[in-house]
C-alpha atoms as an extended CHARMM CRD file, in Angstrom:
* protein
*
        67  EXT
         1         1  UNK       CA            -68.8470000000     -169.7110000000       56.9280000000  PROA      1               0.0000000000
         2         2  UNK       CA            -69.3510000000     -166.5280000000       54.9970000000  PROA      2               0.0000000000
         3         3  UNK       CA            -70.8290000000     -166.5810000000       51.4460000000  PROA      3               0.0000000000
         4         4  UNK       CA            -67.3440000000     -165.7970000000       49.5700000000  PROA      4               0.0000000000
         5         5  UNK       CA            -65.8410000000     -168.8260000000       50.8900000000  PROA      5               0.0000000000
         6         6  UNK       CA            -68.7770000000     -170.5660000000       50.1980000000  PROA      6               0.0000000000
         7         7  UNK       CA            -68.6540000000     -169.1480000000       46.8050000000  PROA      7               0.0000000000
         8         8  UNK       CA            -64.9410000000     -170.4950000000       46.5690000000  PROA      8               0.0000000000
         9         9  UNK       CA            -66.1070000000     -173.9050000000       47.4200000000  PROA      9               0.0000000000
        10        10  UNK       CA            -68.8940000000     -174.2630000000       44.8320000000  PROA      10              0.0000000000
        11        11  UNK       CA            -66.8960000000     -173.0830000000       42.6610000000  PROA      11              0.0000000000
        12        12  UNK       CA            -63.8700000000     -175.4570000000       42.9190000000  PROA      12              0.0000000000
        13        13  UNK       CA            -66.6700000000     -178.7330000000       43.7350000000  PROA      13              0.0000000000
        14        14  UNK       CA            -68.2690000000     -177.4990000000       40.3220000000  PROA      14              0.0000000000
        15        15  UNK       CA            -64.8890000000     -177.3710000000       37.7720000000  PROA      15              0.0000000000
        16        16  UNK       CA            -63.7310000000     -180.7030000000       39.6070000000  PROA      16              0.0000000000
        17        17  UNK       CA            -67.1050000000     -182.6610000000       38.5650000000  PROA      17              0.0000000000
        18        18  UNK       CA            -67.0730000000     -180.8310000000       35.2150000000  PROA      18              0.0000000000
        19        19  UNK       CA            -63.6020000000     -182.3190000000       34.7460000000  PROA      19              0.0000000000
        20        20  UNK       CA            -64.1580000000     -185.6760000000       35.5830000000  PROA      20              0.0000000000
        21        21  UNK       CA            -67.3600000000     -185.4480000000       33.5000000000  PROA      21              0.0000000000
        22        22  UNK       CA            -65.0840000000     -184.2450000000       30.3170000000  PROA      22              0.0000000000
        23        23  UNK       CA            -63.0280000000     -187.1740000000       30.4960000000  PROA      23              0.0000000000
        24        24  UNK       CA            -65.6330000000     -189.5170000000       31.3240000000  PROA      24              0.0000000000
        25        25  UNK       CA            -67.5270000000     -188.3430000000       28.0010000000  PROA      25              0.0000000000
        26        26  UNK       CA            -64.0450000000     -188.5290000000       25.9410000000  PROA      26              0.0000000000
        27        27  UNK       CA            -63.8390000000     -192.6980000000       27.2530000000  PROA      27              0.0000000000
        28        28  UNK       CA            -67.3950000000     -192.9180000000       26.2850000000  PROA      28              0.0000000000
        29        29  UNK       CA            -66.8910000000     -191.8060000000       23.0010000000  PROA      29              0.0000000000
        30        30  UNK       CA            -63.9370000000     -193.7920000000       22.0030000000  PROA      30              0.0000000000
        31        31  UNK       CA            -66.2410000000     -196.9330000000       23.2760000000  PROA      31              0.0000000000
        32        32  UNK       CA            -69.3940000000     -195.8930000000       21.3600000000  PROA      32              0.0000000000
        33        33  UNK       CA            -67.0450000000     -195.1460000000       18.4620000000  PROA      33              0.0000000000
        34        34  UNK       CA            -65.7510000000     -198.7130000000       18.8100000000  PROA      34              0.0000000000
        35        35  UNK       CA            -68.6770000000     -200.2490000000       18.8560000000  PROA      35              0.0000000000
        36        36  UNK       CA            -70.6690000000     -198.6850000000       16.0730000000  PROA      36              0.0000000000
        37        37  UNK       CA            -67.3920000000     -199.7570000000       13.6660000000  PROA      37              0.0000000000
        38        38  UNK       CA            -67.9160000000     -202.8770000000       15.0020000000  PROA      38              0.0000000000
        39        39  UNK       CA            -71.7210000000     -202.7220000000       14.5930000000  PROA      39              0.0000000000
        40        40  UNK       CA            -71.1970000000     -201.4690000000       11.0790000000  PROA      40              0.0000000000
        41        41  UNK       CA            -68.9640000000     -204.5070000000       10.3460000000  PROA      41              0.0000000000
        42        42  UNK       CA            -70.7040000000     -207.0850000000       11.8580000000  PROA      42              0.0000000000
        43        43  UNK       CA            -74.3570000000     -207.3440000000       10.8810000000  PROA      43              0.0000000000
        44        44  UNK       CA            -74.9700000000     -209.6940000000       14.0640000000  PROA      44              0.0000000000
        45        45  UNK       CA            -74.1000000000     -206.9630000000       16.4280000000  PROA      45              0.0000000000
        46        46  UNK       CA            -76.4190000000     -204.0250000000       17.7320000000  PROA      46              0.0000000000
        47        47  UNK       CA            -75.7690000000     -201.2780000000       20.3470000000  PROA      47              0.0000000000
        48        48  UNK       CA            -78.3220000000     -200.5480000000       22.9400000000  PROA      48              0.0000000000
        49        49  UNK       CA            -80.5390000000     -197.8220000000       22.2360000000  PROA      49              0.0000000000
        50        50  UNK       CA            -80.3960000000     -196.6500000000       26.3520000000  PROA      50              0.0000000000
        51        51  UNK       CA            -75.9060000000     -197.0010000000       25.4190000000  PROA      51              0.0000000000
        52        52  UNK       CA            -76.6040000000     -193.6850000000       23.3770000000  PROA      52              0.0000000000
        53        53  UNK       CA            -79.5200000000     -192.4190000000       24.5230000000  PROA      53              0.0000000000
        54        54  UNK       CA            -77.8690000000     -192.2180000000       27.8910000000  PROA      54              0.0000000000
        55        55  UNK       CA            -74.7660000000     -191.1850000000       26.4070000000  PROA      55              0.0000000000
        56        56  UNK       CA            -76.2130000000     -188.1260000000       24.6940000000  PROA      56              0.0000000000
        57        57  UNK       CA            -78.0900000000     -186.8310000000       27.9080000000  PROA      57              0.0000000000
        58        58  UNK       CA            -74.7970000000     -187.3530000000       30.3470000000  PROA      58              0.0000000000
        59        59  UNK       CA            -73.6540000000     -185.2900000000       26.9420000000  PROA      59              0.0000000000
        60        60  UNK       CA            -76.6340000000     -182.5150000000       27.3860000000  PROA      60              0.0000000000
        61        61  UNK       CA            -76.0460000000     -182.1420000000       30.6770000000  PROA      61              0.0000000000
        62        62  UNK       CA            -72.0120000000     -181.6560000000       30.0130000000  PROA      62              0.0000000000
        63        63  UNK       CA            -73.0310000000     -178.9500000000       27.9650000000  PROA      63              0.0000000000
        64        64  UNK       CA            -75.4970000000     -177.3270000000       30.3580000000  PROA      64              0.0000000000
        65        65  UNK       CA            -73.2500000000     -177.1420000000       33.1170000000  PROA      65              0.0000000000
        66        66  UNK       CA            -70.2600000000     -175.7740000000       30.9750000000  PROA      66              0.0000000000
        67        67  UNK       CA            -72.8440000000     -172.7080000000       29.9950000000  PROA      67              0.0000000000
């Protein structure tokens, strides 16, 4: 293969993971946003630490690869 269709390749792999990673992050939210109303209103409840901490490095990395 030469390195433009290569290139191409990379390219289109790249936008198609960013993509699913977008909407991936846009479910997450809506969950984490669900569940820290429903921590806030119910004392009893806690989220997991690793829920967000993982959360906001999938997030980090979302950001990266858009740059």
């Amino acid at each position: 293969m030469d390195n433009q269709a290569v290139s191409k390749r990379y390219r289109a792999e790249l936008s198609s993971v960013k993509d699913l990673l977008f909407y991936f992050l846009i479910t997450w939210t809506l969950v984490l946003l669900g569940l820290s109303w429903f921590d806030f209103f119910n004392p009893k409840f806690e989220i997991s630490e690793a829920v967000v901490t993982s959360y906001l490095i999938l997030l980090g990395v979302y950001i990266v690869h858009k740059e």
